[in-house]
C-alpha positions as CSV (number, residue, x, y, z in Angstrom):
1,X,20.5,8.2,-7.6
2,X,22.2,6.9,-10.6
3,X,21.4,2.6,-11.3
4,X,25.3,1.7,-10.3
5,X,24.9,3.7,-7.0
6,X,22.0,1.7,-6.8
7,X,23.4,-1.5,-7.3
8,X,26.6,-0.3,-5.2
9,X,24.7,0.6,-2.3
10,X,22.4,-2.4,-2.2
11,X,25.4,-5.0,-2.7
12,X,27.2,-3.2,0.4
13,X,24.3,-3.3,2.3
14,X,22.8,-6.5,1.7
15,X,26.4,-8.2,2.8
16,X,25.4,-11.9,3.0
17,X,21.7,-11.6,3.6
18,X,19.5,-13.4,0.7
19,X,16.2,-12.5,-0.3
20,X,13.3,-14.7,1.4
21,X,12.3,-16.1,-1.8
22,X,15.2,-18.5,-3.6
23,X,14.8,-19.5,-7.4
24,X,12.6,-22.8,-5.9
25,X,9.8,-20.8,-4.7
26,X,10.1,-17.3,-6.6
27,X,7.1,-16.1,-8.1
28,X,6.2,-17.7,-12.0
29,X,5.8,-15.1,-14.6
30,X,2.2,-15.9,-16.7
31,X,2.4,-12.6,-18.0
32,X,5.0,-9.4,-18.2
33,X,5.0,-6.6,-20.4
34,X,7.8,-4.1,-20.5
35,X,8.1,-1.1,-18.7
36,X,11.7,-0.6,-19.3
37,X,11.0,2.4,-20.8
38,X,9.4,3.8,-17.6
39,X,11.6,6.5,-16.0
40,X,11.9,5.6,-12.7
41,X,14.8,2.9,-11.4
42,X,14.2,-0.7,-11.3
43,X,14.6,-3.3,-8.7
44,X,18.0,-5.1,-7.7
45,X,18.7,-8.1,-9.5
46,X,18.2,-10.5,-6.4
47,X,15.0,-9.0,-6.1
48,X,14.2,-9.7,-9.9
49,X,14.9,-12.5,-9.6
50,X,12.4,-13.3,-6.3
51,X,9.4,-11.3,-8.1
52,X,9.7,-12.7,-11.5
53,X,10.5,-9.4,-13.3
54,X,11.0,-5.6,-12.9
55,X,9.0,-3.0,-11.5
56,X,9.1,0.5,-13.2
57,X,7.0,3.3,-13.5
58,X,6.6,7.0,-14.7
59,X,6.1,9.1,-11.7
60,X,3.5,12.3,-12.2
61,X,5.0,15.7,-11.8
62,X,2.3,17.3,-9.6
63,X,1.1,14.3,-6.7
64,X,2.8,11.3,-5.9
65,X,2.9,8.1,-7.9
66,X,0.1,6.3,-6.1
67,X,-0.3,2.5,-6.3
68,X,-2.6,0.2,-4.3
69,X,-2.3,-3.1,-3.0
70,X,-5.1,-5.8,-1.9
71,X,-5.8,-9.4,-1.3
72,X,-9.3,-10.5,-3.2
73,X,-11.0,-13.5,-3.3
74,X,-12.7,-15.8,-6.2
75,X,-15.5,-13.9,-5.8
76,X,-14.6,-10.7,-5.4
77,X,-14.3,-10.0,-2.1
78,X,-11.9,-8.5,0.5
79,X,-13.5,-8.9,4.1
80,X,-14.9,-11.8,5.8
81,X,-16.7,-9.3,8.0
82,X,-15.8,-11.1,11.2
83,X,-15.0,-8.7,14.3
84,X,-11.4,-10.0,14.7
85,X,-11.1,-11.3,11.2
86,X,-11.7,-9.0,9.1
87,X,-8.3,-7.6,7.3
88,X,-6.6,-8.9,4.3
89,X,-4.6,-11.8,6.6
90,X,-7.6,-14.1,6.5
91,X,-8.8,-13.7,3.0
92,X,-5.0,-14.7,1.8
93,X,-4.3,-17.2,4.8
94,X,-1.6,-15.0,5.9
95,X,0.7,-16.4,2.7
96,X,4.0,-16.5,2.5
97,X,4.2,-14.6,-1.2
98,X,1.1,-12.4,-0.6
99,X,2.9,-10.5,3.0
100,X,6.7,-10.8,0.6
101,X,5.1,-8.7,-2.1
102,X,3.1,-6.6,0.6
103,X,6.7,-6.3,2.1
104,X,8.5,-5.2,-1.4
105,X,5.3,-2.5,-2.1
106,X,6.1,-1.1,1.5
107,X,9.4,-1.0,0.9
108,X,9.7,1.4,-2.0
109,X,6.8,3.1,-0.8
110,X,8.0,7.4,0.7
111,X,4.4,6.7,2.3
112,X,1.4,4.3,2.8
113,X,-2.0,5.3,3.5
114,X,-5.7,4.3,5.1
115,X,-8.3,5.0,6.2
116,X,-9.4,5.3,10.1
117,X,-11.7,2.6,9.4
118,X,-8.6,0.0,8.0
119,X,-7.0,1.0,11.5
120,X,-10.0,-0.3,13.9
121,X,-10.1,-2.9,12.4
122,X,-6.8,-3.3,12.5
123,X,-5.6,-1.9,15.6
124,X,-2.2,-3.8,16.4
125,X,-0.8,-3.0,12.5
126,X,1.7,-1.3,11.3
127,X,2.5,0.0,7.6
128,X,5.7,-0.7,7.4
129,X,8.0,-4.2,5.9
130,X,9.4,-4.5,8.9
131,X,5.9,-5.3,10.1
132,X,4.8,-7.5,7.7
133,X,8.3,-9.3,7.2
134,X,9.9,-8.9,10.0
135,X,13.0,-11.6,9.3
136,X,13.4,-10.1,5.4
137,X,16.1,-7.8,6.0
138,X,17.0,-7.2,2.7
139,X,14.2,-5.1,2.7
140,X,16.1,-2.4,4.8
141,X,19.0,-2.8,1.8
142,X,16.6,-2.4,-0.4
143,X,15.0,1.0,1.2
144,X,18.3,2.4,1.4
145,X,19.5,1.8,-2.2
146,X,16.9,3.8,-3.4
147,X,17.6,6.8,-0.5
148,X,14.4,6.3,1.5
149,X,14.0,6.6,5.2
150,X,13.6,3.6,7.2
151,X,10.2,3.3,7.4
152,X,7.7,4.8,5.1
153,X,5.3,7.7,6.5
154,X,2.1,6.5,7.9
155,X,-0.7,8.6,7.2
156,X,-4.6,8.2,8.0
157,X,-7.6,9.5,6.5
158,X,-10.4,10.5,9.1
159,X,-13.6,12.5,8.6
160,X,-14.1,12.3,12.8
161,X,-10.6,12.5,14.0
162,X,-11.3,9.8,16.6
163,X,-8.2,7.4,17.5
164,X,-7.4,5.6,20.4
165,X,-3.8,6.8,21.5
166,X,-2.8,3.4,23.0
167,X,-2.6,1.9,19.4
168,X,1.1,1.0,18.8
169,X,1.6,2.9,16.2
170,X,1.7,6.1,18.3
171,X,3.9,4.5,20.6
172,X,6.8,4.5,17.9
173,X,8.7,6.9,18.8
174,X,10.7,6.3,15.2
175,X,7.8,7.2,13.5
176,X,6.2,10.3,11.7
177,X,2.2,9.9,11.1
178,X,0.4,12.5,9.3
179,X,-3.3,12.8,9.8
180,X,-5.5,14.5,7.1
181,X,-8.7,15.4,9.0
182,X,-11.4,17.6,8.9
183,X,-11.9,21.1,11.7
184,X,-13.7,19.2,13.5
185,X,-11.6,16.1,13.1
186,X,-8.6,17.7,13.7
187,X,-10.0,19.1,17.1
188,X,-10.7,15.6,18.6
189,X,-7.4,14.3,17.6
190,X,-5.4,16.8,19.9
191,X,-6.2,13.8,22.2
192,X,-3.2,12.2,20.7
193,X,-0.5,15.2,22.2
194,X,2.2,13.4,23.8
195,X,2.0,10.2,22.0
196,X,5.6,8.7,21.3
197,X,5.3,9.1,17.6
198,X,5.5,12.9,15.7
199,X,1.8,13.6,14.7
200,X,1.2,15.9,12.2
201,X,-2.8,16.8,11.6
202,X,-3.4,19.0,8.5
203,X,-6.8,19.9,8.0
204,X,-7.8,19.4,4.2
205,X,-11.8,20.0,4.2
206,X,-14.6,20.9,6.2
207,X,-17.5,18.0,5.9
208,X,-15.3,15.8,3.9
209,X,-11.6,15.2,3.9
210,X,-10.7,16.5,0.3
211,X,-8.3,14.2,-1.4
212,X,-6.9,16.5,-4.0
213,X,-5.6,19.1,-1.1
214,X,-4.0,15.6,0.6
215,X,-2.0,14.7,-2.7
216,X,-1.0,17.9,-3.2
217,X,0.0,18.2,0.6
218,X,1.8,15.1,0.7
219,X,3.5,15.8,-2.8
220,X,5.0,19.5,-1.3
221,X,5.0,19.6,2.4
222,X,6.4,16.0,3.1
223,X,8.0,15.1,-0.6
224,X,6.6,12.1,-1.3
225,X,7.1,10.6,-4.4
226,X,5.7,7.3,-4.3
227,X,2.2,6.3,-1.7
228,X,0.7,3.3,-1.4
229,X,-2.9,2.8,-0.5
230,X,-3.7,0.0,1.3
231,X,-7.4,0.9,2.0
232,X,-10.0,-0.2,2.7
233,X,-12.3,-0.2,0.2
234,X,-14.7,2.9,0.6
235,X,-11.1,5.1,0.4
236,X,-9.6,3.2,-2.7
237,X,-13.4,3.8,-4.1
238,X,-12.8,7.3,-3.5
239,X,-9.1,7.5,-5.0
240,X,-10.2,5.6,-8.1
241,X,-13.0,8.2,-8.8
242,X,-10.6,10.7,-8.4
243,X,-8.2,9.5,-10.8
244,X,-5.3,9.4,-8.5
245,X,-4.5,5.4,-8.6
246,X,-1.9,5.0,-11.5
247,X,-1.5,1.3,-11.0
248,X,-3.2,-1.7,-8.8
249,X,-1.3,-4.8,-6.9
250,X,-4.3,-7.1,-6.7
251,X,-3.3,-10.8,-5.2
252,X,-6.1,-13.3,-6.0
253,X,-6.7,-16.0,-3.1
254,X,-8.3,-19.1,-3.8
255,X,-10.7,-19.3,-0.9
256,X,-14.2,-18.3,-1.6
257,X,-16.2,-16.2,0.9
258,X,-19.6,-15.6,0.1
259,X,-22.0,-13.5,1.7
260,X,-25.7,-12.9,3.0
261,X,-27.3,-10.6,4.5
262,X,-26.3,-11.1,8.1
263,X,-23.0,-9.4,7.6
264,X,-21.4,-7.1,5.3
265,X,-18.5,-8.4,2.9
266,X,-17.4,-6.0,0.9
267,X,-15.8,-6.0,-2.9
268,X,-12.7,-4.1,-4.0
269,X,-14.4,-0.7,-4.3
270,X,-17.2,1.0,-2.5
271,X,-18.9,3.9,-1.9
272,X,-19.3,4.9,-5.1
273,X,-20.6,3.5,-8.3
274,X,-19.8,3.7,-12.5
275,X,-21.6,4.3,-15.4
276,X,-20.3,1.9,-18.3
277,X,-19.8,5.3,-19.9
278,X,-17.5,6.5,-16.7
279,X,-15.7,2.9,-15.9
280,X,-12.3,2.9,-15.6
281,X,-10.1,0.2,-17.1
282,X,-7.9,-1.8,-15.1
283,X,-4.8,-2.8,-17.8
284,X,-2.7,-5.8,-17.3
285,X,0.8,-5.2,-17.1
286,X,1.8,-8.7,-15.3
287,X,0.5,-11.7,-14.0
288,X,2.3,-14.4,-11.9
289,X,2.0,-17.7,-10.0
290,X,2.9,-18.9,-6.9
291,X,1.3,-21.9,-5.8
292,X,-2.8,-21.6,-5.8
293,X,-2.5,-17.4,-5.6
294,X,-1.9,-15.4,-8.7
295,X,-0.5,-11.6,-8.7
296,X,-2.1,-8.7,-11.0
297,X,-0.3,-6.0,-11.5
298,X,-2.6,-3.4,-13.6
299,X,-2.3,0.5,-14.7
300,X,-5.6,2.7,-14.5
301,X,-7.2,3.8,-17.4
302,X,-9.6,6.7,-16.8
303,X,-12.3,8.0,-19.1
């Protein structure tokens, strides 16, 4: 779609809604380097203006453009490890600019992705902005302008293939899910036939879920062009060791969690482990303010 249909589409949309965030509490830039060479489209002005700057990227030819997003704290972690309290809600205080940006990655996003893990402990979510920001209708605009479907495609990563078919998210009858399982996987998750939502459940590997055949699968069987991960931390482990994250949305809280060893808190990535020879490189590409919280926005470098 060509930048004025763009703009066209998203002015006619958008009518008289605003975005949530006005110029008194948009995000401050600290730290922005061009990507206006970058081939894909922009965003809208309005929403420029709200994040503090563009975001562009170049797209691979063979997988999707995969970006992550997470919530950290000071000290590095993303869990408090607490049945009940355990997603990324807690560690950011369920703030205002943290769930907007979680909202805008969404939004652009042909598919998000987690692990089966991420949904136990998270049983009631779902990936979508409408979710997260449920009064940001601009959002909708925005997903339109760039020719998307109204919410993006949810799809789970699961070695066992054991879900609980009550969860809302198969009760959406508006929604596709796609479930990347292994034989034996795939067999217990026929328990979900005749769940309101379309299931799809490709089998990619027999002892492990092989994410190479899942990127290649959701690149030509589903056309996705652009997949966010949202976790947790043992898949984005596995997607970094891969090489398949091209850039990382990382929000830095201020609270500071801790941990012992009573309970398991875990860091950004786990599951596997780097040699300094073998460590990728997390390159700034912005960095902004709002309030206490600040905002990375990094590209992967991979040895």
């Amino acid at each position: 779609m060509e930048n004025l249909n763009l703009e066209s589409q998203f002015a006619l949309n958008l009518h008289m809604q605003t975005v949530a965030i006005t110029a008194e509490n948009s995000f401050q830039p600290l730290l922005e380097t061009s990507d206006s060479s970058s081939s894909s489209q922009g965003l809208p002005e309005a929403f420029r203006l709200a994040y503090g700057g563009d975001w562009r990227f170049d797209a691979p030819t063979d997988r999707p453009y995969t970006y992550s997003n997470f919530v950290q704290s000071r000290d590095g972690r993303i869990s408090f490890g607490i049945p009940g309290q355990s997603g990324g809600g807690e560690v950011s205080n369920f703030n205002f600019h943290d769930q907007w940006l979680m909202g805008l990655l969404r939004a652009r996003a042909d598919a998000v992705i987690v692990g089966d893990v991420t949904l136990k402990i998270e049983p009631d979510h779902i990936w979508t902005h409408q979710y997260i920001c449920p009064s940001e209708t601009a959002f909708d605009a925005l997903r339109s302008g760039f020719g998307l479907a109204a919410s993006p495609l949810q799809t789970f990563l699961s070695l066992e293939g054991e879900f609980d078919p009550s969860l809302p998210v198969f009760a959406r009858a508006d929604l596709k899910i796609v479930i990347f399982t292994t034989a034996r996987g795939r067999d217990r998750a026929r328990n979900l036939e005749g769940v309101a939502a379309r299931v799809d459940l490709p089998e990619v590997g027999t002892d492990r879920v092989d994410l190479q055949r899942v990127m290649q699968v959701l690149h030509h069987d589903y056309s996705v062009k652009t997949l966010l991960c949202e976790g947790g931390p043992r898949v984005y482990g596995s997607f970094v060791a891969q090489k398949l994250i091209d850039e990382e949305f990382l929000a830095l809280s201020p609270v500071v969690i801790g941990q012992n060893t009573e309970r398991s808190r875990p860091g950004l990535i786990e599951g596997v482990a780097f040699t300094p020879e073998t460590a990728p490189r997390s390159i700034p590409i912005s960095l902004k303010r709002a309030g206490d919280y600040l905002f990375l926005r990094s590209k992967l470098e991979y040895r």
